[in-house]
C-alpha positions in Angstrom: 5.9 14.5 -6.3 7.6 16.0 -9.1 5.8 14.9 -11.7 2.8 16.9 -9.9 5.3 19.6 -9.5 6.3 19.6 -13.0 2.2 19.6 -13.8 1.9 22.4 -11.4 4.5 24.3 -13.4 2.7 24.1 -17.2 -0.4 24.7 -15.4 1.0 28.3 -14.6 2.9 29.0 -17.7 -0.8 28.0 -19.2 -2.0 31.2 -16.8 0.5 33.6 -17.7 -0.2 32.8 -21.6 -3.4 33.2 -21.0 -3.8 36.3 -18.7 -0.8 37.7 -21.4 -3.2 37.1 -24.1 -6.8 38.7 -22.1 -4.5 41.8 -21.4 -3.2 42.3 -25.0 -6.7 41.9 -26.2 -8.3 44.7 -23.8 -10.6 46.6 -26.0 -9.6 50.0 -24.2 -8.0 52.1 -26.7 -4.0 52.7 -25.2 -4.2 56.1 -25.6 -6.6 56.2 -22.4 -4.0 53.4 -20.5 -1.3 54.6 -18.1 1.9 54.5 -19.8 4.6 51.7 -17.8 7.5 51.5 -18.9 9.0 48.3 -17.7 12.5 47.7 -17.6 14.5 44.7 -19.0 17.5 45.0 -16.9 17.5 44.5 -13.2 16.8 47.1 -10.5 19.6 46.1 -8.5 20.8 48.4 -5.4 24.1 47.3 -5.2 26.6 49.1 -6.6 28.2 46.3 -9.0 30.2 47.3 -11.8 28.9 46.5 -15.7 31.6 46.2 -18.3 30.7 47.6 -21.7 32.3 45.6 -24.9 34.4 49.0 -25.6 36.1 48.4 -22.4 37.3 44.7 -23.4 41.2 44.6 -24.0 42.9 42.4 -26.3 41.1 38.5 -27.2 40.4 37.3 -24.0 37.0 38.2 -22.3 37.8 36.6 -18.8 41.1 38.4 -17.5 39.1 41.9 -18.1 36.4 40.9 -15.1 39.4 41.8 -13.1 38.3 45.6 -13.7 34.5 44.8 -11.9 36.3 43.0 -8.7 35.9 39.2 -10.2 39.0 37.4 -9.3 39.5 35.2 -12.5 41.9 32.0 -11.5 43.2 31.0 -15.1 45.2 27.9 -16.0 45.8 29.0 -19.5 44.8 32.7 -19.9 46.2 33.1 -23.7 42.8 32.2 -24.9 40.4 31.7 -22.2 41.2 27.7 -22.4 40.3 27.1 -18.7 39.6 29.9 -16.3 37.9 29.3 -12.7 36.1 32.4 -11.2 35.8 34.0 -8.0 33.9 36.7 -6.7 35.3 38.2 -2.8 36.5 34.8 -1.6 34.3 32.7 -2.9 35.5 29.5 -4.4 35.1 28.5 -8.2 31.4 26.5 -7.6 30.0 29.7 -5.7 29.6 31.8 -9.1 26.5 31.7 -10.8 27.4 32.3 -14.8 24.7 33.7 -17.3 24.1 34.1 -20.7 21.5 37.1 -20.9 20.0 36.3 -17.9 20.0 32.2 -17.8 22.3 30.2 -15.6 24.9 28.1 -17.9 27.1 26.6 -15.2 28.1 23.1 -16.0 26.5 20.6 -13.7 29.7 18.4 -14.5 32.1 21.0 -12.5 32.8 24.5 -12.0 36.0 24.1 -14.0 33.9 23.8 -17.1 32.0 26.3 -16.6 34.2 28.9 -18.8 33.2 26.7 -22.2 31.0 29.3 -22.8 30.6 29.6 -26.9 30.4 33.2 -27.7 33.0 35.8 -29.7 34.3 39.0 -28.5 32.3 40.1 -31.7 28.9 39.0 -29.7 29.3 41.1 -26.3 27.2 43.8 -25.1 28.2 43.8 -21.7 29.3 42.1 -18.9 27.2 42.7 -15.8 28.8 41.8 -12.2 25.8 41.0 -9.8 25.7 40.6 -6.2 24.7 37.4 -4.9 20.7 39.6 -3.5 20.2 40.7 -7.2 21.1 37.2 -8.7 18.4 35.4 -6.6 16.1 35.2 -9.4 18.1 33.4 -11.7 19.1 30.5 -9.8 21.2 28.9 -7.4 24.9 29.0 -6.7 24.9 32.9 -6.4 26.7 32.9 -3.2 29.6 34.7 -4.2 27.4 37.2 -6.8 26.7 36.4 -10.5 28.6 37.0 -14.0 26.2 37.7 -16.8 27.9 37.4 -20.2 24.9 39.8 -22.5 24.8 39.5 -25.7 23.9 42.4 -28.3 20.9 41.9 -31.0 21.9 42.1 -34.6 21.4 45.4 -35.8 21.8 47.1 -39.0 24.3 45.5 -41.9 28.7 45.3 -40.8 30.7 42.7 -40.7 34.4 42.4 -38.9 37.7 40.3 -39.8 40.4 40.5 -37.6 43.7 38.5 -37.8 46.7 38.4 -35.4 50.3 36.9 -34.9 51.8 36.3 -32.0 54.8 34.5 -29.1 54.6 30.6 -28.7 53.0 30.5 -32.6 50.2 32.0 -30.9 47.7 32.7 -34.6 43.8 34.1 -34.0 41.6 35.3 -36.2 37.6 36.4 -36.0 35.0 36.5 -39.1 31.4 38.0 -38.0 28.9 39.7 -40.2 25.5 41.0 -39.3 22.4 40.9 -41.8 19.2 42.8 -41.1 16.2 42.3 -43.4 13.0 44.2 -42.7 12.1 42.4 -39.1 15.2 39.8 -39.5 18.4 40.4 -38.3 21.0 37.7 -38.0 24.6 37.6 -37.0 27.1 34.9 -37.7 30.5 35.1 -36.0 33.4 32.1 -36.1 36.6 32.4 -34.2 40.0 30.1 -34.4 42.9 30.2 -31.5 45.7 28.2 -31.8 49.2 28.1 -30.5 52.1 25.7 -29.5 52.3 27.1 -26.1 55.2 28.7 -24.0 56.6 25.3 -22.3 55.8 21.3 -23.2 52.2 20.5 -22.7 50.6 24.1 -22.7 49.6 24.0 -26.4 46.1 24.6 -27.7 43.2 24.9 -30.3 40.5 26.4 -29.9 37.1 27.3 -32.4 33.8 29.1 -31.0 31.3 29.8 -34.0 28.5 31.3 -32.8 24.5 32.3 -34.4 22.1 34.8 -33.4 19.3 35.9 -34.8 16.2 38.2 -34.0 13.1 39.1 -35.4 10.7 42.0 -34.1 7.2 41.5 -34.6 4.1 44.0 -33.2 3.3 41.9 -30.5 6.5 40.3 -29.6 10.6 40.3 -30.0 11.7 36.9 -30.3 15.8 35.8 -30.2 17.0 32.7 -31.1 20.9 31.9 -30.5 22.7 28.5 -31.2 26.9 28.4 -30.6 29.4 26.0 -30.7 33.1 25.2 -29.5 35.5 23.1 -29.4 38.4 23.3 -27.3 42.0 20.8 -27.4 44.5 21.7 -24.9 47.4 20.5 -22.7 46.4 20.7 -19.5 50.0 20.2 -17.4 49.3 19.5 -13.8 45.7 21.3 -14.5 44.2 19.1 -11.5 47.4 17.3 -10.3 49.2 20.7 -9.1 52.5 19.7 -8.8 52.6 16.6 -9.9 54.2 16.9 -13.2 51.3 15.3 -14.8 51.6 15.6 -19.1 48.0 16.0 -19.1 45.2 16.4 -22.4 42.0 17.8 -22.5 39.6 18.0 -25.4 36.0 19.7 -24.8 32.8 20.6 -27.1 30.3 22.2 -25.7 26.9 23.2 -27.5 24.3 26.1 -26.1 21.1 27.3 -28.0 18.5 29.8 -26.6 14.7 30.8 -27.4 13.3 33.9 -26.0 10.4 35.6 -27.0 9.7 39.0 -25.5 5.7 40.1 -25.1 5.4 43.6 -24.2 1.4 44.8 -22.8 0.6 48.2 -22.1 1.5 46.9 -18.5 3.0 44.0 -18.7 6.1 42.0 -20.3 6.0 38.5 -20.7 8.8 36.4 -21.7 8.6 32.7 -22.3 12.1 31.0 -22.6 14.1 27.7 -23.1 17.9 26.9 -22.8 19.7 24.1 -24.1 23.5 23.0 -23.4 25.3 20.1 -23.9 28.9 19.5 -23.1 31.6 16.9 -23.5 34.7 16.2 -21.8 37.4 14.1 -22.5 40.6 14.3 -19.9 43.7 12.2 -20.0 45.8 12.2 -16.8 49.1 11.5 -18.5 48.9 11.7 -22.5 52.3 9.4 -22.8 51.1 7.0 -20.9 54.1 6.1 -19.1 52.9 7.1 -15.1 48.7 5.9 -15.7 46.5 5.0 -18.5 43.4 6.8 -16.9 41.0 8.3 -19.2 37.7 10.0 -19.0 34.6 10.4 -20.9 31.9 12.6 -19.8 28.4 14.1 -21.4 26.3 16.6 -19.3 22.8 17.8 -20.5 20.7 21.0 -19.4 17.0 21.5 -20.7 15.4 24.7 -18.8 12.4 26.0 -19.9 11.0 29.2 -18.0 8.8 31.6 -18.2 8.0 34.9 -16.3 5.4 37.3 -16.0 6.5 41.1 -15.2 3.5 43.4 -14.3 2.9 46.8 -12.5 0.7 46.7 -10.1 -0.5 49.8 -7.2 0.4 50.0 -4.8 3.4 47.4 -4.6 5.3 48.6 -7.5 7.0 45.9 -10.5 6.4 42.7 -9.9 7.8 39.6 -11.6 6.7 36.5 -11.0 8.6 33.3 -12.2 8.8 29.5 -13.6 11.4 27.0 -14.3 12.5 23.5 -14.8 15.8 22.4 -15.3 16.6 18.9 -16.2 20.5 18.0 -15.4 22.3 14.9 -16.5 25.4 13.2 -16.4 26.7 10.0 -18.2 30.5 9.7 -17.0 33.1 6.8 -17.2 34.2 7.6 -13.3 30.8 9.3 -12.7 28.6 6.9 -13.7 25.0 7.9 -15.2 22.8 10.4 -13.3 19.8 12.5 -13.8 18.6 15.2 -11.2 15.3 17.7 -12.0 14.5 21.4 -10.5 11.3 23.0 -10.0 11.8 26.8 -9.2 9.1 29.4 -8.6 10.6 32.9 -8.0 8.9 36.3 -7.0 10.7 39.8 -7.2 9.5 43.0 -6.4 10.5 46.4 -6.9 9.4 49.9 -6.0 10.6 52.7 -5.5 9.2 55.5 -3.2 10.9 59.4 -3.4 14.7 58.4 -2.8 14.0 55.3 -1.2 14.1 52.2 -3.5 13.4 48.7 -2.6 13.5 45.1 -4.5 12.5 41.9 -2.3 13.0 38.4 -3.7 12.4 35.0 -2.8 13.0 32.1 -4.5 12.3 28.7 -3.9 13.9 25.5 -5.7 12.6 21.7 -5.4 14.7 18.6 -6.6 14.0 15.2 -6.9 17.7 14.4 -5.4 17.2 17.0 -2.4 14.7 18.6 -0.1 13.7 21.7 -0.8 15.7 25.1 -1.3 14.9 28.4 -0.8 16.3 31.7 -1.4 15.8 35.5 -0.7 17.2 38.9 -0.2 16.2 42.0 -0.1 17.9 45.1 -1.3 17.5 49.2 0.1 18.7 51.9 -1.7 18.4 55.9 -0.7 19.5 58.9 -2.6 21.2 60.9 -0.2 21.3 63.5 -3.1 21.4 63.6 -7.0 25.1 62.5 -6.7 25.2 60.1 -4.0 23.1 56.9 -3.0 23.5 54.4 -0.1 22.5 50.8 -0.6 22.2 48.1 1.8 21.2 44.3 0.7 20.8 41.0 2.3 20.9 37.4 1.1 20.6 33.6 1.7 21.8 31.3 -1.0 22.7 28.2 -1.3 25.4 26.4 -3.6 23.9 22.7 -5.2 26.8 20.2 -5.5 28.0 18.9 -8.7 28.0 16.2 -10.1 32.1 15.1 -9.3 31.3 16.0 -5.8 28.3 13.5 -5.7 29.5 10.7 -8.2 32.8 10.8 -9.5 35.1 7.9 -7.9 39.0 7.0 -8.6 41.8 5.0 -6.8 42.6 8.4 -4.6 39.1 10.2 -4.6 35.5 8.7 -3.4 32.2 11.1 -4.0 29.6 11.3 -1.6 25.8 11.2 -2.4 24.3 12.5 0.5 25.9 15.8 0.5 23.6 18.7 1.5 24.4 22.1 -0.5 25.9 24.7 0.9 24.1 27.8 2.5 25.2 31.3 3.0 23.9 34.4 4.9 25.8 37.6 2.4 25.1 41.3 3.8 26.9 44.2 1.7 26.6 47.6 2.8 27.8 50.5 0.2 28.0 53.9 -0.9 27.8 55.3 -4.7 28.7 58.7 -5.8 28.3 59.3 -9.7 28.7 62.7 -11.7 29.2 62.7 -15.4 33.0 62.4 -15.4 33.2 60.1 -12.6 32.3 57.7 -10.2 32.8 56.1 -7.2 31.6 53.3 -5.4 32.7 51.7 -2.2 31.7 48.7 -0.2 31.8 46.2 2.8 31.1 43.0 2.8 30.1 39.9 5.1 29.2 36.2 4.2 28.5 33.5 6.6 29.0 30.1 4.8 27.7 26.8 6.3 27.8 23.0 4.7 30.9 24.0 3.0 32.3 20.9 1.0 35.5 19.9 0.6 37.7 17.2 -0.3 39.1 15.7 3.0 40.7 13.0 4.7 40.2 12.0 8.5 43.6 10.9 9.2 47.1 11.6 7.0 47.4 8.0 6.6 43.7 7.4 5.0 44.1 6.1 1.6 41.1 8.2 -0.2 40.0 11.6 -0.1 36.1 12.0 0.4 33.7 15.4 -0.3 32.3 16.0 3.0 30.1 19.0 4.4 32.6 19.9 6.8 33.5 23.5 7.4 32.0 27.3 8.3 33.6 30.0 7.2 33.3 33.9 7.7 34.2 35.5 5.0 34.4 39.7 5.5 36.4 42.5 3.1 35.7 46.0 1.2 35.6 46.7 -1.9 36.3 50.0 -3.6 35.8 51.5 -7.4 36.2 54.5 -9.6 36.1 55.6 -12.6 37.4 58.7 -14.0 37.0 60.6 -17.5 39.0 63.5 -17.4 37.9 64.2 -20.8 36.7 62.4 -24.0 40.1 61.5 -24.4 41.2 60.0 -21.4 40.2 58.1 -18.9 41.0 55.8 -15.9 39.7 52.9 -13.9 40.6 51.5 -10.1 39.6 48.8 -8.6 40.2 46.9 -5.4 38.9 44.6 -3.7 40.3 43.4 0.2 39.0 40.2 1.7 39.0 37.8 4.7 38.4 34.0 4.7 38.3 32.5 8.2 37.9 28.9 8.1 36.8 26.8 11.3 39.6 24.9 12.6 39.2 20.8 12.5 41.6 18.1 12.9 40.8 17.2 9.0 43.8 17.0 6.4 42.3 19.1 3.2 43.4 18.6 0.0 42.9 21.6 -1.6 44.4 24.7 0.7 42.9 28.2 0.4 43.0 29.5 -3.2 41.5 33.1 -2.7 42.8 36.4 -3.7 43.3 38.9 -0.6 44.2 41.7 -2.1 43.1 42.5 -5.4 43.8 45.3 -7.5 43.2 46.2 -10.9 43.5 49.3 -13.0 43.3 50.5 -16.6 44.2 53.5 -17.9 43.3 54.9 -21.4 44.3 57.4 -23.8 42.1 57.9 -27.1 44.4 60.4 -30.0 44.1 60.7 -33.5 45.8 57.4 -34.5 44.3 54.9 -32.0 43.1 54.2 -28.6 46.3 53.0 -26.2 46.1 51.5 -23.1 47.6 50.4 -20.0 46.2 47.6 -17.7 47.4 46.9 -14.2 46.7 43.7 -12.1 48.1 42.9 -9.1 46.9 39.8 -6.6 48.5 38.5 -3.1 47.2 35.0 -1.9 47.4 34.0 1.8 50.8 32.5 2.7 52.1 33.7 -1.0 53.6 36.5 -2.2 52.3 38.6 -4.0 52.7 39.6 -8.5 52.0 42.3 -10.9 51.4 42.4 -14.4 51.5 44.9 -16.8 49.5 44.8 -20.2 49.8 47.3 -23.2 47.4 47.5 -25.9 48.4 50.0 -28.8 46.4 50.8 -31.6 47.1 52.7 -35.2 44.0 53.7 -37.1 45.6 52.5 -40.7 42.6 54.1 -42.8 38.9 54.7 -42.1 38.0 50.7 -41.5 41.4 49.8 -41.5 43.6 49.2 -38.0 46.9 47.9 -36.6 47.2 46.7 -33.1 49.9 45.2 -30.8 48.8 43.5 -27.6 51.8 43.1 -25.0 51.1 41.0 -21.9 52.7 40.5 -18.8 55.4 43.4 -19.9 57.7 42.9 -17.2 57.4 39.2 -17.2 56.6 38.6 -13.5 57.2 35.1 -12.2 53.6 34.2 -11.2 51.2 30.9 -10.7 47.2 31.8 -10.2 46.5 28.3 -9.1 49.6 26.7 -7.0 51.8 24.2 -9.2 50.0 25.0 -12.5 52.5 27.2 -14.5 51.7 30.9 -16.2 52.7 31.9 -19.1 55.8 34.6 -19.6 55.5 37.8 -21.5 53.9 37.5 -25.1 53.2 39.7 -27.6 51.2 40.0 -30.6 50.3 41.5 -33.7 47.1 42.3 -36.0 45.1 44.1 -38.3 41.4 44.1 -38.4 38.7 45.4 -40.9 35.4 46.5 -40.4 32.5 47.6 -43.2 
């Protein structure tokens, strides 16, 4: 059936080259053509926040998603060795990630999802999606989507950037760009290293990273390849409490094609991902308490393709392909290999102050019946200032591969695991001038299938992954922004939300790790020797009390490419665990100078 399905899919892709190729060669001069103008970024009605590179403190990208209402769950946040993600209560497998647009979660687990191989050097922005707008680019959208975008190499400059810091903490960034007529490339290599704040929470980390463009009349086609490779103690990383000395070393390789036809009336974009990751984990790196060790490999190969046309009188519609071939070779997983089949559609229009996008989506495995996926998203102008928006979802959540295969003395997988579903409806109001904005939300979920690691009686000997629970899962969500003037500005954030669980007579090994309240808030002033800052972020778990930190980021404009900068973190050194039994680090500081020509 797949093999058909897989026909079925190069079949199409053979249509949409085709019909790209009898459009572009319409003998009607384009002066007598209506003029569409077709846009690249989603239409989304939900008012989700988008985090420009400008707005990125300090060297790590993940702890800044705090300021679009992601809850980032870190267990070394110095460099962004490992950080889990969570978007209003969901839990770390319920966030889809992207890279420009195409889903890069690891099959492996959700905690490996962050070995993500791009520089702070290579961000656009980063776009926080709701879980109705994400539909389109895959499964596991059932808390909303991160997409990491990447800008194009443009024009000649190039960056160096060194720093100094607590714990032996040294960094440094190289990245030049290169533009030759048509060609552009950009080459950026990163190094992180430190001895880490207590035994076991030292680490070494390298990302180098390649992307390149080249504009042509009939088509824009990107190319990107990155690498990195991460070596890190990982101290009771998956043992919380244990006291565990723990290692874990990681590479993880990602390369992407995209080539970008644009019609008179019609964009087509042909596109193919590749990722390959290793993991290697040891439980207890003196050996003294185990000898277990780990070796794992995942694969993803996803081509797609989509076809983006105006037509009357249903507005922009985009009509999409993809395979995705996942697999797994594991010392405690064993070796696996699962394929998906997606067709998408997505429609947009928009009629006086009413605007509408409707999507469906539906998935096929070879390991599961079929999927599908929809939403549907209103928005209305109430004036040129203020918008409602309403949007309503199903999703589901595929489990990995750990939840499926992986085995050990204390842990046994299950294979006939269904995924998890979702009904998500968000309801908001946006009011946006030029100096400031101001968006608030509720939210409701309805989770079903939920899978967790269990155990039927205290006394059983095993945990097992079982579809057990439901969950309700309802909050609100508020943002603004504020720009008093060119020179200052501010940003606040929170996010309040509600995780009811079903009550069982199961013992659960992992206990509720959301954030209920979440707050973030950043406050900038811009003078004539340097843009300061002040970040705020403060979180309070269920049945924990609750921390803030305070971050400072100072900088001193040296000469005209020439600057100083000091990043202080955790000022006031609050005593504080993101994930229960996995130490945080203390205050740190650092120092740096970069360059730019």
């Amino acid at each position: 059936m797949l093999k058909t399905r897989c026909g079925i899919f190069f079949i199409l892709s053979g249509f949409f080259l085709y019909t790209a190729s009898a459009l572009a060669s319409e003998t009607e001069p384009a002066s007598e053509l209506e003029q569409i103008i077709i846009s690249k970024k989603s239409a989304g009605v939900s008012g989700y926040a988008d985090i420009k590179a400008e707005d990125i403190y300090g060297r790590q990208l993940f702890s800044n998603l705090s300021a679009g209402g992601v809850d980032p769950q870190s267990r070394n946040p110095i460099a962004d060795i490992q950080t889990d993600f969570s978007i209003k209560g969901s839990s770390f497998q319920q966030v889809l990630l992207l890279l420009n647009g195409r889903k890069i979660n690891d099959p492996q687990t959700g905690h490996l999802s962050c070995d993500i191989p791009i520089t702070k050097a290579d961000i656009s922005d980063i776009a926080l999606i709701s879980s109705a707008d994400a539909i389109s680019a895959g499964p596991d959208a059932i808390g909303g989507s991160i997409d990491f975008r990447t800008q194009r190499p443009i024009g000649d400059k190039a960056l160096l950037e060194a720093a100094y810091g607590s714990f032996s903490t040294k960094s440094g960034i190289f990245s030049i760009t290169q533009k030759k007529k048509q060609l552009a490339a950009r080459f950026s290599l990163e190094r992180v290293e430190s001895d880490g704040w207590q035994d076991d929470t030292d680490f070494k980390k390298l990302t180098a990273s390649l992307f390149s463009s080249l504009d042509l009349a009939a088509a824009d086609i990107d190319y990107s390849f990155g690498y990195q490779e991460k070596e890190y103690g990982a101290f009771d990383f998956y043992t919380p409490g244990l006291g565990y000395p723990s290692k874990e070393w990681t590479k993880t390789f990602l390369s992407t094609l995209t080539a970008d036809i644009q019609g008179d009336s019609f964009n087509l974009k042909p596109q193919m991902l590749w990722r390959r990751h290793y993991d290697k984990f040891m439980l207890d790196k003196t050996g003294v308490r185990t000898s277990y060790l780990n070796h794992s490999r995942t694969d993803i190969l996803s081509p797609a393709i989509n076809l983006e046309k105006y037509l009357e009188p249903l507005g922009t519609v985009n009509l999409g392909q993809e395979y995705a071939q996942e697999k797994i070779n594991s010392t405690y997983s064993g070796k696996h290999t699962r394929n998906r089949l997606s067709t998408s559609l997505e429609q947009k229009k928009t009629i006086g102050p009413l605007s509408l996008n409707i999507t469906a989506r539906f998935d096929h495995y070879d390991t599961f019946s079929e999927q599908g996926s929809g939403g549907i998203g209103l928005g209305y102008g109430l004036s040129e200032h203020d918008k409602l928006h309403f949007s309503f979802a199903r999703n589901v959540r595929i489990p990995s591969f750990t939840e499926l295969y992986y085995s050990d003395i204390t842990t046994v997988s299950n294979e006939n695991l269904s995924p998890e579903k979702a009904f998500i409806y968000e309801l908001g109001y946006e009011h946006d001038k030029q100096n400031y904005k101001l968006d608030f939300g509720l939210f409701v979920r309805q989770e079903q299938d939920l899978i967790e690691w269990v155990k039927r009686t205290p006394s059983d000997a095993t945990w097992q992954a079982q579809n057990i629970r439901d969950a309700q899962i309802q909050g609100a969500s508020l943002r603004w922004r504020l720009e008093l003037n060119r020179d200052f500005g501010a940003v606040f954030n929170y996010v309040y939300t509600d995780r009811r669980l079903k009550k069982d007579s199961y013992s659960y090994k992992y206990g509720q790790n959301y954030t209920r309240h979440l707050f973030s808030s950043s406050l900038d002033y811009s003078c004539k020797i340097g843009r300061q800052s002040l970040v705020f972020n403060y979180k309070k778990k269920p049945n924990r009390d609750g921390w803030l930190t305070v971050d400072a980021h100072l900088n001193y404009n040296i000469a005209s490419h020439y600057r100083a900068f000091v990043n202080a973190y955790d000022i006031f050194n609050s005593a504080y665990q993101e994930i229960a039994g996995v130490p945080s680090p203390p205050r740190s500081v650092e120092f740096g100078v970069a360059i730019d020509w």
